[in-house]
C-alpha positions in Angstrom: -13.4 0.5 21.1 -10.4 1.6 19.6 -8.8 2.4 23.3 -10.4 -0.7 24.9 -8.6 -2.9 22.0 -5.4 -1.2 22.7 -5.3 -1.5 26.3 -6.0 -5.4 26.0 -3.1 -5.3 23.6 -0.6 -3.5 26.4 -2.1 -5.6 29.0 -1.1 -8.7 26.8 2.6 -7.2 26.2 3.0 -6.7 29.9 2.0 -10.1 31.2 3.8 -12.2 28.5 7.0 -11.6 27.5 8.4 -14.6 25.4 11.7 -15.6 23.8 12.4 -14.5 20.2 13.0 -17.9 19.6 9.7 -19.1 20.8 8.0 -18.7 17.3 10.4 -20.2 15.1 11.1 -19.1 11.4 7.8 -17.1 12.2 10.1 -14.7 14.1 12.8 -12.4 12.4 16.5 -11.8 13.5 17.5 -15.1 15.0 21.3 -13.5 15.7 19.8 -10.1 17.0 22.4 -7.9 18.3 22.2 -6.7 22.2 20.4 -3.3 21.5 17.4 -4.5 20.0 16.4 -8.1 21.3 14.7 -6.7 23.7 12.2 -5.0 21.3 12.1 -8.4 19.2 11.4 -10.4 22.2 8.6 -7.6 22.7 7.4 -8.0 19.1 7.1 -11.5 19.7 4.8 -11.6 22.6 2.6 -8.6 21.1 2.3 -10.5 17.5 1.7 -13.6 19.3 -1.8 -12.0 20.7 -2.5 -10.2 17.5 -6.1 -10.1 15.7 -5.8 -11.7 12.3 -2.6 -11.8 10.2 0.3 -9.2 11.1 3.9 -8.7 9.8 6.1 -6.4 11.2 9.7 -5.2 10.3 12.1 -2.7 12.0 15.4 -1.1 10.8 17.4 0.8 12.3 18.7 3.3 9.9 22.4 3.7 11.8 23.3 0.5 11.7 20.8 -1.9 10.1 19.9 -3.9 12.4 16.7 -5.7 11.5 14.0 -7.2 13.7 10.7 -8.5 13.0 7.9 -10.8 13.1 6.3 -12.6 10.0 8.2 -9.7 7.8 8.6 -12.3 4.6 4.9 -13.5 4.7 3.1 -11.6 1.4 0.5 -9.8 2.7 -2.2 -7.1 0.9 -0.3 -4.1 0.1 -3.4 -1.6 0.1 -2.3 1.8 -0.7 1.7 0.9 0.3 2.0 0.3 -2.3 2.0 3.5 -4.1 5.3 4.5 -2.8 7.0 1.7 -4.8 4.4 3.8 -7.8 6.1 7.4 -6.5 10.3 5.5 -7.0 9.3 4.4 -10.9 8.0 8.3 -11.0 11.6 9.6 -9.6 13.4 6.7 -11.2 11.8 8.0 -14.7 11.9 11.3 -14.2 15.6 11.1 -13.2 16.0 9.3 -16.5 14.8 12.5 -18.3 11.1 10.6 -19.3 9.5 13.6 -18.3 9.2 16.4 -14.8 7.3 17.2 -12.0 5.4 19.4 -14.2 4.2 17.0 -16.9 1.0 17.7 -17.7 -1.2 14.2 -17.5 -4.7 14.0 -18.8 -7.2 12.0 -16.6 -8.6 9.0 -18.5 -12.2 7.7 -17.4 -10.5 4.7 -17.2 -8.1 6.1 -13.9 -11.1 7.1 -12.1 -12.2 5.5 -8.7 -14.8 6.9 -6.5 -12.8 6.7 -3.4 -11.4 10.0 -1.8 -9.4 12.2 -2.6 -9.4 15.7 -4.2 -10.0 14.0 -8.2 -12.3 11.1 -6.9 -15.1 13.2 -9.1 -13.0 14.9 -10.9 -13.8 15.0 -14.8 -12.5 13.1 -17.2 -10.1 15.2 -19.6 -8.7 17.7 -16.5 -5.1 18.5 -16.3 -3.0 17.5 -13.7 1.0 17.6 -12.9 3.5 14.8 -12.0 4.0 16.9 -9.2 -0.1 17.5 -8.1 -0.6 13.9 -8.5 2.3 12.6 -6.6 1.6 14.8 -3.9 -2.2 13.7 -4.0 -1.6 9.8 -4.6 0.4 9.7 -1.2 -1.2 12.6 1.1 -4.7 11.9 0.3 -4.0 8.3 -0.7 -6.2 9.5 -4.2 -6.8 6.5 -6.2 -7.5 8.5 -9.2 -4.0 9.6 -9.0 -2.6 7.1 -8.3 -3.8 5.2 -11.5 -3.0 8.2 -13.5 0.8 7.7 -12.2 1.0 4.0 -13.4 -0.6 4.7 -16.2 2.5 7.3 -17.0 4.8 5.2 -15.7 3.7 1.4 -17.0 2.9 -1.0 -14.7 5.1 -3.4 -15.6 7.8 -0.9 -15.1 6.9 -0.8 -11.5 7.5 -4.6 -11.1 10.4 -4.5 -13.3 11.7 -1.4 -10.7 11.2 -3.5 -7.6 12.8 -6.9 -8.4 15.7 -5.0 -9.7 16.3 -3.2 -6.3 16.0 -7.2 -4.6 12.1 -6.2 -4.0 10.4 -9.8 -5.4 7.4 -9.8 -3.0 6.3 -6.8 -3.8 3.7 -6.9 -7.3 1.6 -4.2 -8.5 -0.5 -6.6 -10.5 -3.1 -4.3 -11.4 -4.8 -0.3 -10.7 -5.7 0.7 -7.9 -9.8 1.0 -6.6 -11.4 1.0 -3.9 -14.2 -1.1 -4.9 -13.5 -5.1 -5.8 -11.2 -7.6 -4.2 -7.3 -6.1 -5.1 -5.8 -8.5 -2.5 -3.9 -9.8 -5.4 -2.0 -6.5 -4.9 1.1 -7.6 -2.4 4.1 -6.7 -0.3 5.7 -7.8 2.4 6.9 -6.2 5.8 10.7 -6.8 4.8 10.5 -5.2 1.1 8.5 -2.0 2.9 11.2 -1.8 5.2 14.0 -2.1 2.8 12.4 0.4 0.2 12.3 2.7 3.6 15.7 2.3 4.2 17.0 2.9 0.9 15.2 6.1 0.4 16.3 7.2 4.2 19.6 6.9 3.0 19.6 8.6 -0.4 20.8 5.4 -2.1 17.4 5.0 -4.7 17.4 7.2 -7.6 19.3 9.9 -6.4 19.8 11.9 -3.1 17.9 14.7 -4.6 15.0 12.2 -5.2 14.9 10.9 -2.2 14.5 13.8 -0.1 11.4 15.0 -2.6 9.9 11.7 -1.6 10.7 11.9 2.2 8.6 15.5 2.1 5.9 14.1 0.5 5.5 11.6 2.6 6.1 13.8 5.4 3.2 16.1 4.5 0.9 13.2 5.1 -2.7 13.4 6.2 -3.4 10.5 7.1 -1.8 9.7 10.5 -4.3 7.5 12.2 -1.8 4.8 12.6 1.8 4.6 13.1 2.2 8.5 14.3 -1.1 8.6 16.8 0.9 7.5 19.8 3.9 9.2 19.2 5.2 12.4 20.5 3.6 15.6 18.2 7.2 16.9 17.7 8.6 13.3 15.8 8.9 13.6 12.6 7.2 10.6 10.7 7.2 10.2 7.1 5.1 7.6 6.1 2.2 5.7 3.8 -0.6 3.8 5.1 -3.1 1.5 2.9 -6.4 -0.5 4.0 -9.1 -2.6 3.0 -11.8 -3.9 4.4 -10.2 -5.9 6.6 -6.4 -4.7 6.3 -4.3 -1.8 7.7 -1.3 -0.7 6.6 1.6 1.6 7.8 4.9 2.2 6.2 7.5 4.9 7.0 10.6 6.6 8.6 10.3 7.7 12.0 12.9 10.3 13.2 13.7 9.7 16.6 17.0 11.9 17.4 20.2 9.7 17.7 17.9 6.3 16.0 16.1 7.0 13.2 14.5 3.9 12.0 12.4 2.5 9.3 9.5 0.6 10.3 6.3 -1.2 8.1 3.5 -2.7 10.4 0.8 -4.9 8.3 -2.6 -6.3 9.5 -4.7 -8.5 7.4 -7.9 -11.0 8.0 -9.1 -8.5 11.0 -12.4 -9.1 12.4 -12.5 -5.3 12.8 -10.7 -2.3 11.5 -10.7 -1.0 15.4 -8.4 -4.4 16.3 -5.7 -3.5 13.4 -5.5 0.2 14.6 -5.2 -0.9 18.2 -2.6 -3.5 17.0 -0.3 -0.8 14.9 -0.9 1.9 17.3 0.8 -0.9 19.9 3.9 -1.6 17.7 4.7 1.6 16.5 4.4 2.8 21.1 6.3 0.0 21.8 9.3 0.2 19.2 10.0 3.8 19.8 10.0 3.5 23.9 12.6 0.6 23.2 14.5 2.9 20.5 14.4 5.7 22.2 16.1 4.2 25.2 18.5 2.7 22.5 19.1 6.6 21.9 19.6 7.4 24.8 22.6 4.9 25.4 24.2 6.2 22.4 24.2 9.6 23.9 25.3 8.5 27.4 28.4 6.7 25.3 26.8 2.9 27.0 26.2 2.1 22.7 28.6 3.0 20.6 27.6 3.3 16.6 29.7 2.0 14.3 32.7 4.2 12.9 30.8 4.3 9.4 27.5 4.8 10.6 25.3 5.3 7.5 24.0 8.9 6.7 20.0 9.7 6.6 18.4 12.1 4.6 15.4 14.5 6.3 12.6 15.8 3.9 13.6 17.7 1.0 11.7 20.8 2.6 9.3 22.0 5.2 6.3 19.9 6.0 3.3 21.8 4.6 4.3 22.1 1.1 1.8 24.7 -1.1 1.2 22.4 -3.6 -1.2 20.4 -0.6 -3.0 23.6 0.3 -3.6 23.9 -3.6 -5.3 20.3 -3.8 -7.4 21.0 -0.6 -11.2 22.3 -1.4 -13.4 23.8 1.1 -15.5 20.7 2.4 -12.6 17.7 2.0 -12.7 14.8 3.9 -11.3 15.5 7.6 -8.3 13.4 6.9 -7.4 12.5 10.6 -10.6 10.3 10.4 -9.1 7.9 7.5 -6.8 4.9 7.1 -5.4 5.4 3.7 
C-alpha cells in the first residue's frame, strides 16, 4: 500500500507542475531565489495532491534560503516535539542545573505504556540525563520523555521557545500515547528554524549542539524522511505520530547543501498515505538539492562569501549508551513512526 500510495504521489508530481504562486499565502517563499524555486514550485504541485493536512519547510543551511508550503499552519507536534524537550535539557545543563549524569527517579506519574526500553519499567528506577535523553529521542520513549519535563518544568520549555522567536510551538502538557494530545503543537517553520539553529551551533552552545546532532543521529526510527535516501546520507532527525499524524524533523547532510527540513501530515485517512507523502518530499527535495550541489561544485552557484558554518554530530553514530538501553526482544525499530 505504502508503494502504491507513493507511486500515485510521483505520478501526481510529474504530470502537474504549478506555479509557486498558484496557492497564495498557502505557499511559502514568494521572493524565492533562482536555486530553489524550482523545488518550491515542486512542493507546490506535490502538497497540492496531498492526503489530509501537510506543512512542509526547507532551509538550506549555507545560505538560508527558505521554501515551503503551509509551514506557519500549527499542526500536532507528536513526538517533535521532544527535541524542543532535549534544548531546555542542554540549555539547563549549560546553566550548571545539573549533567548528563543526573540521576532522575521515575515517578508512576511519568509512565506511559507506549514503547520504549522504560515503557514497563518500575516506578522508583534510576535513570541518567544522559540514558533518558538518548531514549526520549532514539526510541521516541514516552516515559522518558515525561521524566525530562518533569526535570526540566514544562513551562520552562515554552518559556525556552518563545524566547528563541519559536511562538507556535507549545508543550501544553506530558507526553502519552493514549488520549487525544493534539493540543500539543508546532509548526513546519519553528521545526525548521530550531534545525537550523542547532546545525549551526548558535543554541546553547557549540558543544551542545553537536551532543544533540549525535543523538539525533543515532536514531531508530527512520521510516520516514531517511527511507528513500541514499544509505550513506547522514540524517539526523526526530519523527512523531498519532493516529492520524506523521511527523519528520531533521538535518540532512547532503555534501556541498546541507539543509534542514520538517515535513508534517495530519487528518490522514491512513498512516500508509502520510508515509507515502513524506517519503515523496524528503526524494524530491534532495534530487533538487543535490543538483543545487552540484552547481556549486561545478562553480554555475556561487555561496555567499560568509557562508554560515554547520556543525556534524558530536561523535560516531552508534553511541554505547544505545546498545546499553537495547534488551534482547525490543521492538524492531525500523517498523515504527515515532
Amino acid at each position: 500500500m505504502i508503494r502504491r500510495a507513493l507511486i500515485a504521489l510521483t505520478v501526481t508530481l510529474t504530470m502537474v507542475v504549478a506555479p509557486a504562486c498558484a496557492l497564495g499565502t498557502r505557499s511559502e517563499g514568494a521572493a524565492i531565489a533562482l536555486p530553489l524555486a524550482q523545488l518550491q514550485s515542486h512542493l507546490d504541485s506535490l502538497a497540492r495532491h496531498a492526503p489530509g493536512d501537510v506543512a512542509v519547510a526547507v532551509r538550506d543551511l549555507r545560505t538560508g534560503e527558505v521554501v515551503g508550503y503551509n509551514a506557519h499552519a500549527s499542526l500536532p507536534a507528536a513526538s517533535t516535539i521532544k527535541v524542543p524537550v532535549m534544548v531546555e535539557v542542554f540549555r539547563q545543563m549549560e546553566a550548571g542545573a545539573f549533567t548528563l549524569d543526573r540521576d532522575v527517579t521515575l515517578a508512576s506519574a511519568d509512565r506511559d505504556g507506549g514503547w520504549g526500553d522504560l515503557a514497563d519499567a518500575p516506578a522508583g528506577s534510576h535513570y541518567t540525563v544522559r540514558r533518558l535523553l538518548w531514549l526520549m529521542i532514539t526510541q521516541s520513549d514516552n516515559t522518558a520523555a515525561n521524566m525530562l519535563i518533569r526535570l526540566v518544568g514544562r513551562a520552562h520549555v515554552n518559556q525556552t521557545m518563545h524566547a528563541l522567536g519559536l511562538g507556535n510551538t507549545s508543550l501544553s502538557d506530558y507526553i502519552r500515547s493514549y488520549g487525544d494530545i493534539r493540543s500539543i503543537r508546532t509548526t513546519a517553520s519553528d521545526m525548521v528554524r530550531l534545525m537550523a539553529m542547532i546545525a549551526h551551533g548558535t543554541l546553547v552552545d557549540e558543544w551542545s549542539c553537536g551532543e544533540m546532532l549525535e543523538i539525533m543521529a543515532g536514531q531508530q526510527i527512520n521510516t520516514l524522511l531517511p527511507q528513500p535516501l541514499p544509505a550513506d546520507v547522514l540524517v539526523a532527525h526526530k519523527t512523531g505520530s498519532l493516529h492520524d499524524t506523521l511527523n519528520d524533523v531533521g538535518v540532512v547532510y547532503l555534501a556541498g547543501a546541507p539543509y534542514a527540513i520538517a515535513v508534517m501530515t495530519t487528518h490522514l485517512a491512513s498512516l500508509d498515505s502520510g508515509r507515502a507523502f513524506i517519503h515523496a518530499v524528503s526524494s524530491l527535495t534532495f534530487k533538487e538539492i543535490s543538483t543545487l550541489a552540484a552547481r556549486r561544485a561545478d562553480g554555475t552557484v556561487a555561496l555567499p562569501e560568509q557562508a554560515e558554518p554547520i556543525v556534524r554530530p558530536a561523535a560516531a553514530v552508534g553511541s554505547p549508551v544505545w546498545q546499553q538501553t537495547s534488551p534482547e526482544g525490543a521492538l524492531d525499530w525500523q517498523d515504527v513512526d515515532g
